[in-house]
N, C-alpha and C positions, 0 to 999 in steps of 0.2 A: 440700705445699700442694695443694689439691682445682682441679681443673681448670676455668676460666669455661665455664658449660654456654651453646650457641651463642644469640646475639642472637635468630636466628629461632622458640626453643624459647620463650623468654620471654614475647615477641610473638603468643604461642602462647596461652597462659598468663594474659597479660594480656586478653586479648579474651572469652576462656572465661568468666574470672571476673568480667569486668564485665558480662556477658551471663546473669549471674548464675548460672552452676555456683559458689556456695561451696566443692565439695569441693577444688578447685583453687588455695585459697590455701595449703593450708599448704605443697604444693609450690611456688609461685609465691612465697613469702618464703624457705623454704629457700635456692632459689636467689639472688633478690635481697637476701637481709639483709645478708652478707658485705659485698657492695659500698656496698651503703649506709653500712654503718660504719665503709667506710673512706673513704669521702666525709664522714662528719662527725668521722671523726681528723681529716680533711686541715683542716678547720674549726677544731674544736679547738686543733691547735698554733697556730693563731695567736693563740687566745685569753690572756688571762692565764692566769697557772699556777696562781692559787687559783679557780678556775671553780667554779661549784656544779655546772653541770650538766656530765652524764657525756654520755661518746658513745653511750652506750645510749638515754639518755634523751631525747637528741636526736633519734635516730633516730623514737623510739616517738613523740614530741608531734607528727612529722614528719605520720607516718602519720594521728593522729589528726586534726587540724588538715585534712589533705586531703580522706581518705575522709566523713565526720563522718556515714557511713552514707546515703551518694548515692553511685549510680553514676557512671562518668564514664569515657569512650571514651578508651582512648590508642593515641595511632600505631600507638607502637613503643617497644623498651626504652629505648631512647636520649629519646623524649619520656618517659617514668615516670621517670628517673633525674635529669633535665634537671630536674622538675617538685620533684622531692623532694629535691633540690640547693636549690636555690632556698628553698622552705620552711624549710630549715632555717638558711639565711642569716638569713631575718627570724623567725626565731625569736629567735637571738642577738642580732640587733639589739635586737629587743624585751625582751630580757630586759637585754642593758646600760642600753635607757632607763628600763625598771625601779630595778636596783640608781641610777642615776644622779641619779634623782628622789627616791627615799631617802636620800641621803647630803644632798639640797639640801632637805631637810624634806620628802619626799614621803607621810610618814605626820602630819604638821600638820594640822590643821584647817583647812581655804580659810576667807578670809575675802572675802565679796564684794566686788568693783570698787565703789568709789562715784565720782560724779563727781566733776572737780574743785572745781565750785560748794558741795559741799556740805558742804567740810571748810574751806573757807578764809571766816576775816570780816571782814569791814571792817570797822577802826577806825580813828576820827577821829582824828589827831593833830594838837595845836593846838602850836605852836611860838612862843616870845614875840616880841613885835614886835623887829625890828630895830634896834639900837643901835650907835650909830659910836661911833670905839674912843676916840674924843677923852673921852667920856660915859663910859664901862664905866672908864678909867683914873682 
């Protein structure tokens, strides 16, 4: 197993690259992918066991969903880790209430709210006069 390269090299790395040196990502993922995928195993197993998304995939929407090609100042490794944890929590989330709106008709056609005035009518019901049962027998 490859050795965790120190917190402060990262820290290093991350500032570089937000400070817009690009040449410093592909070593600034080298280093952080590992971790990252194993922070979205740890996610993972909790999920169900037919999951569609992979840990890979997680990872990368991760990414996407953050960067979305804006800068953005981090601490330290520990905030980018923190930050990319998180994202990929409400990833999952979001994709359970995805599958979850599917299963409840999430692909249906909405039909719009109507009032309740607009669906209900009034009818007159006339009932016949009252008869005592001395009469009715």
């Amino acid at each position: 197993m490859a050795e965790q390269p120190p917190a402060g090299e990262i820290t290093r790395l991350l500032a570089e690259w937000t400070e817009g040196r690009r040449e410093r990502a592909p070593e600034l993922w080298s280093m952080v992918y590992r971790e990252l995928r194993q922070i979205a195993g740890a996610y993972m197993r909790n999920e169900r066991p037919d999951h569609t998304l992979q840990t890979t995939a997680l990872v990368n929407e991760a990414y996407v969903r953050i960067f979305q090609g804006k800068p953005f100042r981090w601490e330290n490794r520990k905030h980018f880790l923190c930050t990319m944890a998180q994202m990929m929590r409400r990833i999952l989330v979001d994709h359970a209430r995805e599958n979850r709106a599917q299963k409840r008709g999430g692909e249906c056609e909405k039909l719009a709210r109507r009032r309740r005035s607009d669906h209900i009518r009034w009818v007159a019901i006339h009932f016949p006069t009252p008869v005592s049962r001395s009469t009715a027998l």
